[in-house]
ZAKOLTI-11728 format. One record per residue (C-alpha): x negated, z negated, y. Coordinates in steps of 0.25 Angstrom, whole numbers, padded with zeros to 4 digits. Each point is the difference from the previous one (the first is absolute). Layout:
// residues N
<<X,Z,Y>>
...
// end
This chain:
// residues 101
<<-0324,-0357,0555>>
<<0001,0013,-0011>>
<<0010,-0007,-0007>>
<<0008,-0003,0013>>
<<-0001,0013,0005>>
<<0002,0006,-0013>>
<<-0013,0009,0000>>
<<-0003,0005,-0013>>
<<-0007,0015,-0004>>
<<0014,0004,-0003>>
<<0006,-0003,0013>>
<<-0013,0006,0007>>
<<0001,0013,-0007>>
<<0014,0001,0003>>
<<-0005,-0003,0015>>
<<-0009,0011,0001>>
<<0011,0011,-0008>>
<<0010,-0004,0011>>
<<-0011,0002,0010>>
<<-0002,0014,-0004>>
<<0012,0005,-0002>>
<<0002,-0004,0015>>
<<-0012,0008,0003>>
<<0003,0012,-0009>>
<<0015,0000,0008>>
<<-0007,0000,0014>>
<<-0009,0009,-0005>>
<<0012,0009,-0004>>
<<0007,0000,0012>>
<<-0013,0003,0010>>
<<-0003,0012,-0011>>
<<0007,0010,0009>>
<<-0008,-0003,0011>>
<<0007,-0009,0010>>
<<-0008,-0009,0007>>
<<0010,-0013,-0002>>
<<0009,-0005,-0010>>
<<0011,0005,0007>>
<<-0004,0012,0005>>
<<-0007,0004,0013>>
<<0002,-0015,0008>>
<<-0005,-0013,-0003>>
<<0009,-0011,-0004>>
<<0003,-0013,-0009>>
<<-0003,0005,-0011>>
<<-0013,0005,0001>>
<<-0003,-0015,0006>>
<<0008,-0007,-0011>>
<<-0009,0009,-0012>>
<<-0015,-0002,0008>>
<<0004,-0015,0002>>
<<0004,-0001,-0014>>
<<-0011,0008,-0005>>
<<-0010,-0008,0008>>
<<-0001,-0011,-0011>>
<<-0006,0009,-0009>>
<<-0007,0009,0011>>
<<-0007,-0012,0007>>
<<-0001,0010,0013>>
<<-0010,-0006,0009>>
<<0009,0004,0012>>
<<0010,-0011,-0006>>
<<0004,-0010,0010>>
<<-0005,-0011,-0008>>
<<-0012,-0003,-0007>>
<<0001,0007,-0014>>
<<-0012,-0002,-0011>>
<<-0009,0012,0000>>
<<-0002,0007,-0013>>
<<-0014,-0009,-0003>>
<<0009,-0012,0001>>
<<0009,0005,-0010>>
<<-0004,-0002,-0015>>
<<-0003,0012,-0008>>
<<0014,0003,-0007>>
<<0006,-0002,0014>>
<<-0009,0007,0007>>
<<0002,0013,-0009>>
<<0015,0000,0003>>
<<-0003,0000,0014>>
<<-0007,0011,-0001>>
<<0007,0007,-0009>>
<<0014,0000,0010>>
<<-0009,0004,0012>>
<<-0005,0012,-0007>>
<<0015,0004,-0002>>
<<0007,0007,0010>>
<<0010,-0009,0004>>
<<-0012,-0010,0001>>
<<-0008,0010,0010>>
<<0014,0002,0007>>
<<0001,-0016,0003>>
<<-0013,-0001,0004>>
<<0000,0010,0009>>
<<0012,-0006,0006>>
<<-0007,-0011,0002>>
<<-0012,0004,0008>>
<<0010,0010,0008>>
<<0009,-0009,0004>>
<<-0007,-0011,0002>>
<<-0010,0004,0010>>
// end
């Protein structure tokens, strides 16, 4: 299955660089204190970044069942972690557990 899906330690390391410069630009663009991605509403694009930053967040408000972080193995497990302590990572999981109750 690595080879058929290509996973190797380069491909994952050039996963998690892409991940955070995602993060760093949501990051950015909330810097000056808007409460959404687009400014004072709600909209896609919030949605689109928390449910593509749910793979890596493993929010426990997800719709489906994601592993929790005692599941994951160690390495994994870091990552996750890492990205929720970012600020783009505390911003999707707040919109998860805003939105979804």
């Amino acid at each position: 299955m690595s080879r058929h899906r290509k996973i190797s330690e380069r491909n994952i390391i050039a996963g998690r660089e892409i991940i955070e410069q995602a993060f760093d630009r949501v990051e950015k663009l909330l810097s000056d204190g808007r409460p959404f991605l687009c400014g004072s509403q709600f909209t896609a694009a919030d949605l689109a970044f928390a449910s593509m930053a749910a793979a890596i967040l493993l929010p426990p408000e997800y719709g489906i069942r994601l592993p929790t972080l005692e599941e994951l193995p160690v390495d994994a497990r870091a990552d996750v972690e890492k990205f929720r302590a970012h600020s783009a990572g505390q911003y999707a999981l707040r919109l998860f557990k805003d939105r979804v109750q």
